[in-house]
C-alpha positions as CSV (number, residue, x, y, z in Angstrom):
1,X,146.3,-103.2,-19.4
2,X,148.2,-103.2,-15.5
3,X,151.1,-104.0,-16.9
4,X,151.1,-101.7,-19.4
5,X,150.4,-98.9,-17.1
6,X,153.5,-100.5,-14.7
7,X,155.6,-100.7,-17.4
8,X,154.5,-96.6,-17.9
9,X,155.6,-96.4,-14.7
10,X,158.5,-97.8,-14.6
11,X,159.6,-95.7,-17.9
12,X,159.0,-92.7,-15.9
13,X,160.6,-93.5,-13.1
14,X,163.6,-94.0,-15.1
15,X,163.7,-91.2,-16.9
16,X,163.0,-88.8,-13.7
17,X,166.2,-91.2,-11.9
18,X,168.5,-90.6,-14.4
19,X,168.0,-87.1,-15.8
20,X,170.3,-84.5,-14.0
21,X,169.8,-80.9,-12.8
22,X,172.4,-78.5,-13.9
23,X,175.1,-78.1,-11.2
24,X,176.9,-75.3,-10.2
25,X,180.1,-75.8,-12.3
26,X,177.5,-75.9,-15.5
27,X,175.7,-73.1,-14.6
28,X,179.3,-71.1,-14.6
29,X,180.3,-71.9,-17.5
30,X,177.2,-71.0,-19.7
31,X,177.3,-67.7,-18.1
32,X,180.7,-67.3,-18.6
33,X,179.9,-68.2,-22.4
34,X,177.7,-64.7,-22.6
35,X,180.5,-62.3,-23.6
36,X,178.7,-58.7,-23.9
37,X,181.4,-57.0,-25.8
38,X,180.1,-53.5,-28.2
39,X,178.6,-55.5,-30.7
40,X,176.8,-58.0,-28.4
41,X,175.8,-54.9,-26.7
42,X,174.0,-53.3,-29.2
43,X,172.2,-56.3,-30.3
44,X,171.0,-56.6,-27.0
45,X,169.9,-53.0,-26.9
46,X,167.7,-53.3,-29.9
47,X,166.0,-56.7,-28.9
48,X,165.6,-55.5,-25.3
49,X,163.5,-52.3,-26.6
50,X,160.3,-51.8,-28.7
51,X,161.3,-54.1,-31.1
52,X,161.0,-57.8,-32.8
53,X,163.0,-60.5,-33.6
54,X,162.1,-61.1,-36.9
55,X,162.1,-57.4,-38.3
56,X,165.7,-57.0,-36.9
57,X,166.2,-60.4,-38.6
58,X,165.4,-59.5,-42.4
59,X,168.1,-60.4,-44.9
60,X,168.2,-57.0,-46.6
61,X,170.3,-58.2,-48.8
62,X,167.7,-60.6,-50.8
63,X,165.3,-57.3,-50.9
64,X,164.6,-56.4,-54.5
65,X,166.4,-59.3,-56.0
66,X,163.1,-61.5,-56.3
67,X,160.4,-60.3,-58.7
68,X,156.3,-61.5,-59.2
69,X,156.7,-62.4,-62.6
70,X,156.2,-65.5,-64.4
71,X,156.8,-67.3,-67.5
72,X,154.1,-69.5,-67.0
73,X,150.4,-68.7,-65.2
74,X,147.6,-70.5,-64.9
75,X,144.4,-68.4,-66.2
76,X,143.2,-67.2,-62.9
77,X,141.5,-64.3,-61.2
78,X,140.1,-63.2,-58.3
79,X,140.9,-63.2,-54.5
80,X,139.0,-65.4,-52.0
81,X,139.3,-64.5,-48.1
82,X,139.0,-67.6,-45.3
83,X,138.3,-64.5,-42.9
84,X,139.6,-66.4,-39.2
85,X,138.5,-69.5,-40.3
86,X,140.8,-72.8,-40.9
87,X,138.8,-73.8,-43.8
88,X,142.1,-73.0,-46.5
89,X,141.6,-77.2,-47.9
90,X,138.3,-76.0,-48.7
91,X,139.1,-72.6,-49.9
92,X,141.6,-74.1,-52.3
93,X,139.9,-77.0,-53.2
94,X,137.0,-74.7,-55.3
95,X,139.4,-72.1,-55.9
96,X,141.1,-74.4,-58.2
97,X,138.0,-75.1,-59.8
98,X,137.0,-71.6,-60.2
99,X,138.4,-70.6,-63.7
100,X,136.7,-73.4,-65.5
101,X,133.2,-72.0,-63.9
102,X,133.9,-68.8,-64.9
103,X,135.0,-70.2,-68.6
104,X,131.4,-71.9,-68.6
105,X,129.3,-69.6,-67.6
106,X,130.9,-67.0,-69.2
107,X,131.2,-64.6,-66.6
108,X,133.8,-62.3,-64.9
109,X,133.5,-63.0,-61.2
110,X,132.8,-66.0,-59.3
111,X,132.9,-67.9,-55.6
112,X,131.7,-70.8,-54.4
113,X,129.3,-70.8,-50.6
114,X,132.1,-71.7,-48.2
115,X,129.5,-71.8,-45.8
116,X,127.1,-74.6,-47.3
117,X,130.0,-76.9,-47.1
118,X,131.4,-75.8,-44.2
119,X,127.8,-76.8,-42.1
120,X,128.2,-80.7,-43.9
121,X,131.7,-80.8,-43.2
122,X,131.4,-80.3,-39.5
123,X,127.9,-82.4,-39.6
124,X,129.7,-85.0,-41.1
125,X,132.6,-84.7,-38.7
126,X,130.4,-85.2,-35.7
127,X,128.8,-88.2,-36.6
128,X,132.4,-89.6,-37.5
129,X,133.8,-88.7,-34.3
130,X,130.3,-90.0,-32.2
131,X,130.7,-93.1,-34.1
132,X,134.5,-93.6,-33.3
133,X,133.1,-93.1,-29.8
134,X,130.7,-96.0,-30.4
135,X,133.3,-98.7,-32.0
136,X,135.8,-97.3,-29.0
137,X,133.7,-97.4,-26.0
138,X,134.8,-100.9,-24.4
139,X,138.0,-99.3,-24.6
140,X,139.6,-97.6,-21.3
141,X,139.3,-93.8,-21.5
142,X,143.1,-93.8,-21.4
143,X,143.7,-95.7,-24.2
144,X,145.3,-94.1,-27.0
145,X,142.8,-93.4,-29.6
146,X,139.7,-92.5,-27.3
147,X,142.5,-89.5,-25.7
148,X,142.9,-88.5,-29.3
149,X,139.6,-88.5,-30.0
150,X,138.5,-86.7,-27.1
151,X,141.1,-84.0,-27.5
152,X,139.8,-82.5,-30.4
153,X,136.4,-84.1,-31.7
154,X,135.8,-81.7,-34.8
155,X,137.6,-78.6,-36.5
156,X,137.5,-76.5,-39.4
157,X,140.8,-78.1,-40.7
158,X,141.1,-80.2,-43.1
159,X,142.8,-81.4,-46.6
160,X,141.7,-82.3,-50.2
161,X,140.2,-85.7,-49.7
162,X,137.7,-84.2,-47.4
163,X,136.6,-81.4,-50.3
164,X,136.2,-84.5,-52.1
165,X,133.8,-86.2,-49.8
166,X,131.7,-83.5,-48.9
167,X,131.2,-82.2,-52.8
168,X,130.3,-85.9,-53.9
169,X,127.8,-86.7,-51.3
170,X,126.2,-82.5,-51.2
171,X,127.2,-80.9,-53.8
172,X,128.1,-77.2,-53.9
173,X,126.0,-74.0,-54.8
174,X,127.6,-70.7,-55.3
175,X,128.1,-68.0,-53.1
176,X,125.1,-65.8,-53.4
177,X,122.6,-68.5,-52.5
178,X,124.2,-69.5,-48.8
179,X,126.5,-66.6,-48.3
180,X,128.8,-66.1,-45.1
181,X,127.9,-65.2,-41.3
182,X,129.4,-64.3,-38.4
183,X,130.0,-67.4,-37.7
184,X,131.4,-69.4,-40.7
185,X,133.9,-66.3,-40.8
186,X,135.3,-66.4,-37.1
187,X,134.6,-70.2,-36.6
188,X,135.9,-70.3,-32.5
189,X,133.0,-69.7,-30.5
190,X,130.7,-71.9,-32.5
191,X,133.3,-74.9,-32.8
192,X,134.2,-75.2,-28.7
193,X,130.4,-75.3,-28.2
194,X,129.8,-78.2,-30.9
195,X,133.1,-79.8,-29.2
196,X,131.5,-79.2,-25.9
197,X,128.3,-80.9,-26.7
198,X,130.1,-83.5,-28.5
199,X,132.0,-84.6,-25.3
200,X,129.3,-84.5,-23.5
201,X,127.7,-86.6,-26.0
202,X,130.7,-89.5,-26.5
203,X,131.0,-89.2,-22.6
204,X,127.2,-90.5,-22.2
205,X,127.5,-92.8,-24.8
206,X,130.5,-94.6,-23.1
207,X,128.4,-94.7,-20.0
208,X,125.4,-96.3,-21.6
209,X,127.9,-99.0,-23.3
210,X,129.2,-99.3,-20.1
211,X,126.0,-100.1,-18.4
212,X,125.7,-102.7,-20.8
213,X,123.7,-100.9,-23.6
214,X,123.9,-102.8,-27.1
215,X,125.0,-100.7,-30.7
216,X,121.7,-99.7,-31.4
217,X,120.6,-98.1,-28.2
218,X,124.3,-96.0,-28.7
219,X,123.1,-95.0,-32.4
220,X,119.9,-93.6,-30.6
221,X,121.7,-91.5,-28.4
222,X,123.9,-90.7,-31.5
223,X,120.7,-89.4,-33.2
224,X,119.7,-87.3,-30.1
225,X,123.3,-85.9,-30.0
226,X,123.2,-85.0,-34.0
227,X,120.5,-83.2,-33.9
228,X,122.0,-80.6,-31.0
229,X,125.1,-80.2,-33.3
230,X,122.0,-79.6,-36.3
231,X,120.7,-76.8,-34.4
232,X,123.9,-75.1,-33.1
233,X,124.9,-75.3,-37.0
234,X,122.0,-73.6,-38.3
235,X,121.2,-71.5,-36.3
236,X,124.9,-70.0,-37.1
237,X,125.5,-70.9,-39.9
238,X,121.2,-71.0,-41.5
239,X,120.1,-74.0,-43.3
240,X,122.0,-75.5,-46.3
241,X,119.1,-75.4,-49.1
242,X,118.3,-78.6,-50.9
243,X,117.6,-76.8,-54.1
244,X,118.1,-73.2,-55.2
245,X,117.9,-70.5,-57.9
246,X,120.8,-68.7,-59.3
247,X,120.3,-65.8,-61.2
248,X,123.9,-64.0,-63.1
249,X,124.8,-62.1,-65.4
250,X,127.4,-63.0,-68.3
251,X,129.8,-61.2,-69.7
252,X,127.6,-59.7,-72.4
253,X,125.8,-58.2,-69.8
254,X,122.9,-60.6,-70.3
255,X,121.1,-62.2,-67.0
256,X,120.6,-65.5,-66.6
257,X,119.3,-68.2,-64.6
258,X,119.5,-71.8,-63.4
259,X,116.2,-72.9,-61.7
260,X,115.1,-75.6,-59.2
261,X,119.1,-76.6,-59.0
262,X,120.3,-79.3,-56.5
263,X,123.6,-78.6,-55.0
264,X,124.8,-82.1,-56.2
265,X,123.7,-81.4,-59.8
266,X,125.4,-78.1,-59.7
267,X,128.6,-80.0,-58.5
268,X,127.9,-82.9,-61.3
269,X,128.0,-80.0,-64.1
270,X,131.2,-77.8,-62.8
271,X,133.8,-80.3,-62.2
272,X,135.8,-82.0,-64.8
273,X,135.0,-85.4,-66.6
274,X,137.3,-87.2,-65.0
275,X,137.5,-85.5,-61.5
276,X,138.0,-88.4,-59.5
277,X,140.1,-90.1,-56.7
278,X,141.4,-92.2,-58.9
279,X,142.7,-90.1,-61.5
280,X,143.7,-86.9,-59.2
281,X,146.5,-87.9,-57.0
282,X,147.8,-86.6,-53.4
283,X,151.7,-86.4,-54.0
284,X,153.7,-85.6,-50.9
285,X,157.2,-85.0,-50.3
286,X,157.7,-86.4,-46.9
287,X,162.0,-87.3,-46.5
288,X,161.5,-88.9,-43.5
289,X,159.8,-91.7,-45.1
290,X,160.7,-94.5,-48.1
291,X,159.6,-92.5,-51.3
292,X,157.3,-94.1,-53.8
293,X,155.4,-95.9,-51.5
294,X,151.6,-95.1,-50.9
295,X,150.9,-93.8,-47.3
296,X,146.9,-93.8,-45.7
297,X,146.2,-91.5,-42.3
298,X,144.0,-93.7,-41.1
299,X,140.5,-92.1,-40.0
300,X,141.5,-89.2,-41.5
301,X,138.3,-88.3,-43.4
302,X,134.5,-86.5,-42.9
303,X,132.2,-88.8,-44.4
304,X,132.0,-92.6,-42.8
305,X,131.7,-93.6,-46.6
306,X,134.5,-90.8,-47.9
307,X,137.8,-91.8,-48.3
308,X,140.8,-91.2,-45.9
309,X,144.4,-89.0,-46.6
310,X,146.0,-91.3,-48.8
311,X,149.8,-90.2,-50.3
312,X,152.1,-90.8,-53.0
313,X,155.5,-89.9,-51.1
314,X,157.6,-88.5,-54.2
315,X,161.3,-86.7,-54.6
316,X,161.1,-83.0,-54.6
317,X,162.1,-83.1,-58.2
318,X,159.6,-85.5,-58.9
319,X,157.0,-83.4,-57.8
320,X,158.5,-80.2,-59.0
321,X,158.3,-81.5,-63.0
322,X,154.8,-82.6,-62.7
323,X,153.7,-79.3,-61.5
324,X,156.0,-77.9,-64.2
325,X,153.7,-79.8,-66.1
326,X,150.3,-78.8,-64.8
327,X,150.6,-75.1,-65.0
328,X,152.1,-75.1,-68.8
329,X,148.5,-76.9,-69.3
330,X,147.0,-74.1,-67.6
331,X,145.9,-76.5,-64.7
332,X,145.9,-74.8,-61.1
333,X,146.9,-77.5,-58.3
334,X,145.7,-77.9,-54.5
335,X,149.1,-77.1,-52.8
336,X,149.4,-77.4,-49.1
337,X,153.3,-76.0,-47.3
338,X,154.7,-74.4,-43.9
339,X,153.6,-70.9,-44.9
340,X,154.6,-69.0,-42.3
341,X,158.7,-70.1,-42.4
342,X,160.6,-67.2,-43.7
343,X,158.2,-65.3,-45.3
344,X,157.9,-61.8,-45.8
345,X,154.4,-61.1,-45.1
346,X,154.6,-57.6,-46.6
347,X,156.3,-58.6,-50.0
348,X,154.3,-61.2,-50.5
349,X,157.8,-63.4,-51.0
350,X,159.1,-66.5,-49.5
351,X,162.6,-67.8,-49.1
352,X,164.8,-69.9,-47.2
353,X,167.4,-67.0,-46.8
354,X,164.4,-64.1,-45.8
355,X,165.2,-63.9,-42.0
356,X,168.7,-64.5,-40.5
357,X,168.5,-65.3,-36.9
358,X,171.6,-67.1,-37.1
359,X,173.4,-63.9,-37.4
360,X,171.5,-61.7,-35.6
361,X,171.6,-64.1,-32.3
362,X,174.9,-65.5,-33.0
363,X,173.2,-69.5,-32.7
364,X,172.8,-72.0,-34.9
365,X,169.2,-73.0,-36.0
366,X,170.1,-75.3,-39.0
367,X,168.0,-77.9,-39.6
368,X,167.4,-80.2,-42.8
369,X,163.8,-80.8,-43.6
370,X,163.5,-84.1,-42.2
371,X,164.5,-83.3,-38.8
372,X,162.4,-80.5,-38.6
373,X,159.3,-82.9,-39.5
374,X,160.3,-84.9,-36.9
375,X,160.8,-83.0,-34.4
376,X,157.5,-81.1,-34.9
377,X,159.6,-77.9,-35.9
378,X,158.1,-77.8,-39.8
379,X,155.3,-79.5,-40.9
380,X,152.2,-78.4,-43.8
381,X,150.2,-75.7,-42.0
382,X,148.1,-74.2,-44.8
383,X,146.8,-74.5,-48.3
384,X,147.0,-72.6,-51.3
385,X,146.4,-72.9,-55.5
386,X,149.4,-73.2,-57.5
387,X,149.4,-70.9,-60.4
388,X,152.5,-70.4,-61.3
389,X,156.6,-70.9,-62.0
390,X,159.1,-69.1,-63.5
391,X,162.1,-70.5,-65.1
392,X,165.5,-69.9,-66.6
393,X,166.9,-70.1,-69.9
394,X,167.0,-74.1,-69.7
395,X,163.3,-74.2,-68.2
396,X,164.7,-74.8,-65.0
397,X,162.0,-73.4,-62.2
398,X,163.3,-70.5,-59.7
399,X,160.3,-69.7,-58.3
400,X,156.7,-70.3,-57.5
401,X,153.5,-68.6,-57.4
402,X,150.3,-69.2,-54.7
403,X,147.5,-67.9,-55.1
404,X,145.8,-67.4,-51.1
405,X,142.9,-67.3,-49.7
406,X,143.2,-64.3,-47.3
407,X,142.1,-61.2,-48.9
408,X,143.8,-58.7,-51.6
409,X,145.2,-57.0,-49.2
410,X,147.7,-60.0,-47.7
411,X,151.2,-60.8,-49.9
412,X,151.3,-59.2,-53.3
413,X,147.8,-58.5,-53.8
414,X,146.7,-61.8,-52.0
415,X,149.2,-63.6,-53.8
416,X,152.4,-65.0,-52.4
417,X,156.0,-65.6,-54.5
418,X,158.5,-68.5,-53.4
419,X,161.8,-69.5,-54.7
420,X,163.0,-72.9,-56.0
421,X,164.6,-73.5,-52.7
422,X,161.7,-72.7,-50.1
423,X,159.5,-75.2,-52.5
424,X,162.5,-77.9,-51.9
425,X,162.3,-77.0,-47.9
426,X,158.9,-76.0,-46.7
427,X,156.2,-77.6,-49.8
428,X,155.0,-80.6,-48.4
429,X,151.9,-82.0,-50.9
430,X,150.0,-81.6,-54.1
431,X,146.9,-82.8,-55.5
432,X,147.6,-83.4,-59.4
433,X,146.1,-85.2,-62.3
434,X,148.2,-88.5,-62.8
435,X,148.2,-87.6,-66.2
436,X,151.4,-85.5,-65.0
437,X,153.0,-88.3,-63.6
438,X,156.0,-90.3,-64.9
439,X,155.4,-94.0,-65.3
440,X,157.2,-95.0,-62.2
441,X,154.9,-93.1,-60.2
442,X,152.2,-94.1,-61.7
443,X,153.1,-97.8,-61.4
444,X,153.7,-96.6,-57.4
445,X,149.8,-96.0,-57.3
446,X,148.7,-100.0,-57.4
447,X,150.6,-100.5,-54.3
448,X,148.8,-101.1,-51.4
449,X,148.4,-97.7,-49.0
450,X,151.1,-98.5,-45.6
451,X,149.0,-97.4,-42.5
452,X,149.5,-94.5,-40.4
453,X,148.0,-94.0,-37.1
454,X,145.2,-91.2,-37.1
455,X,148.0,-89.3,-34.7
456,X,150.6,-89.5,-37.2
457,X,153.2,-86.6,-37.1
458,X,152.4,-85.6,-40.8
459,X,148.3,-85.5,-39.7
């Protein structure tokens, strides 16, 4: 471990000995190369005053030219809202599932409890982080993976496979029997004191490995620490129920009622046959990497028993056929992107060609995707259902339709448009039924998963 740290050292030092500070000759001629002429002028006026960048930016040129309707549409309807949460994976995950419920049950109007998952998920995320702490804690506090672990023990993000987890081992109940608070709405208060307690917690654990304490007096002070992050949960979030009652009424008009329900039989009777990890698929479309290989995040799950971000790493065009696929079969898809990269947030519409800094600054920004994933410029930020696509006279797709998970009032009705080309730029992964697949991807899925570091740049 010395000579790593020398060696850390020495890198430094090298860097800091042969970077330079810009002389005086440089200095002269960049400010030489800042020309305010009467156009330069003006621009600088309107920047300089009460006004943004990206406003000034708009293309107005692409206004009007792209429409919200659709050849083909998944059967969907209504608008969830994530309120100033990060739970959109979860958001998604049952919104795709919605229609089928409200096919089954015959009724107009239904959501899932965000919140009764929401308490397991960060439950389940303590204990994984406490016992990372544990299989870590002969480790120095510098190394690598205790740092990353420590910087962030639990949040509210999250994608598919941790949906999956949760809704296997727990189950789900709808909305009305554990609805929202305060606190499952505006998650930041409640998760720095669980991340507090949790450092506090790994930090006394290292300390009692360190004094020579064996595994099982570390899973006692787990325990302890568990049942802290219990409390703080319920009291902000109440107490998940065990069983429950659900009364509704059906489209007829006539009431209903399941009694004496589990959450995991509820789950058992609203998803699909065959909804499984093995036959719903992760499909990414990741350039800087070998396509139709399988990639695994390592230690990128909730549960200790759940299984971790694992990718098939597909062309765009791959990807975009299968959708293709999914919607004409009136199958909604978990879809996770870069939402906020040229988007119009009042239209509702996305495209690559939205904002033009380039011309309004007079610099070039031009990036293709893989350089802006690896150099931290683009990468997936949130999730969303895909509903739809529209397509031309050969089928070919030109846009895209999302449904969100941030109110009726955001995008076009809580709905956002995208063109061909911002799917090709800025979609990054898809949950799908292989079923959609061609055969050489499917073939790709027996391949062993390649390891990625829980750090990784796509995590």
């Amino acid at each position: 471990m010395k000579k790593i740290f020398f060696a850390g050292v020495l890198l430094c030092s090298s860097i800091a000995l042969s970077a330079q500070s810009i002389t005086e000759k440089e200095l002269k001629d960049i400010q030489s190369s800042f020309k305010l002429d009467a156009p330069t002028k003006a621009i600088q006026n309107v920047l300089t005053g009460n006004s943004n960048i990206t406003s000034n930016a708009l293309n107005y040129e692409l206004q009007g030219k792209i429409d919200h309707f659709f050849r083909y549409r998944v059967n969907v309807k209504g608008i969830t809202d994530q309120k100033s949460s990060g739970r959109c994976w979860m958001f998604t995950s049952m919104n795709v599932l919605r229609p089928a419920i409200m096919e089954k049950y015959n009724i107009g109007e239904f959501d899932f409890s965000h919140n009764y998952l929401y308490f397991w998920d960060i439950f389940e995320k303590s204990n994984l982080f406490l016992e990372n702490i544990i299989v870590t804690s002969k480790e120095p506090v510098d190394n690598r993976t205790v740092g990353y672990l420590f910087s962030s023990p639990v949040s509210d993000g999250g994608v598919w496979n941790l949906y999956y987890n949760l809704g296997g081992k727990y189950g789900v109940v709808p909305q009305e029997v554990m609805p929202e608070t305060a606190h499952s709405n505006n998650t930041r208060q409640m998760i720095s004191l669980v991340n507090e307690k949790l450092r506090v917690g790994g930090y006394n654990i290292r300390q009692l490995a360190a004094s020579g304490k064996k595994d099982q007096d570390l899973r006692v002070e787990k325990t302890s620490i568990l049942k802290d992050v219990y409390r703080i949960l319920a009291l902000c979030l109440g107490e998940p129920p065990t069983e429950f009652t659900w009364r509704y009424k059906n489209k007829s008009g006539v009431v209903k009622e399941l009694r004496n329900y589990t959450p995991q039989q509820f789950y058992k009777e609203i998803i699909p046959e065959d909804y499984s990890a093995d036959n719903y698929i992760m499909i990414m479309n990741d350039p800087t990497r070998e396509y139709y290989k399988m990639y695994e995040i390592q230690n990128y799950k909730n549960t200790i028993e759940g299984i971790n971000w694992i990718y098939l790493n597909l062309p765009n065009e791959d990807i975009k056929k299968a959708a293709l696929a999914s919607i004409k079969n009136n199958e909604a898809m978990y879809a996770s992107c870069d939402v906020g990269k040229q988007m119009n947030r009042e239209s509702g519409i996305s495209d690559p060609d939205m904002y033009d800094y380039e011309s309004l600054l007079g610099v070039d920004l031009s990036m293709d995707k893989k350089a802006r994933i690896l150099t931290r410029q683009s990468g997936s930020s949130h999730a969303m259902t895909l509903i739809g696509c529209d397509t031309d006279v050969s089928d070919t797709p030109v846009k895209w339709e999302f449904e969100n998970s941030w109110g009726g009032a955001s995008g076009n009705k809580g709905y956002l448009t995208f063109t061909d080309k911002w799917f090709s730029e800025y979609m990054f992964r898809l949950v799908i039924h292989k079923k959609y697949l061609d055969a050489k991807a499917i073939d790709c899925l027996k391949l062993t998963p390649i390891q990625l570091p829980m750090w990784d740049y796509m995590n």
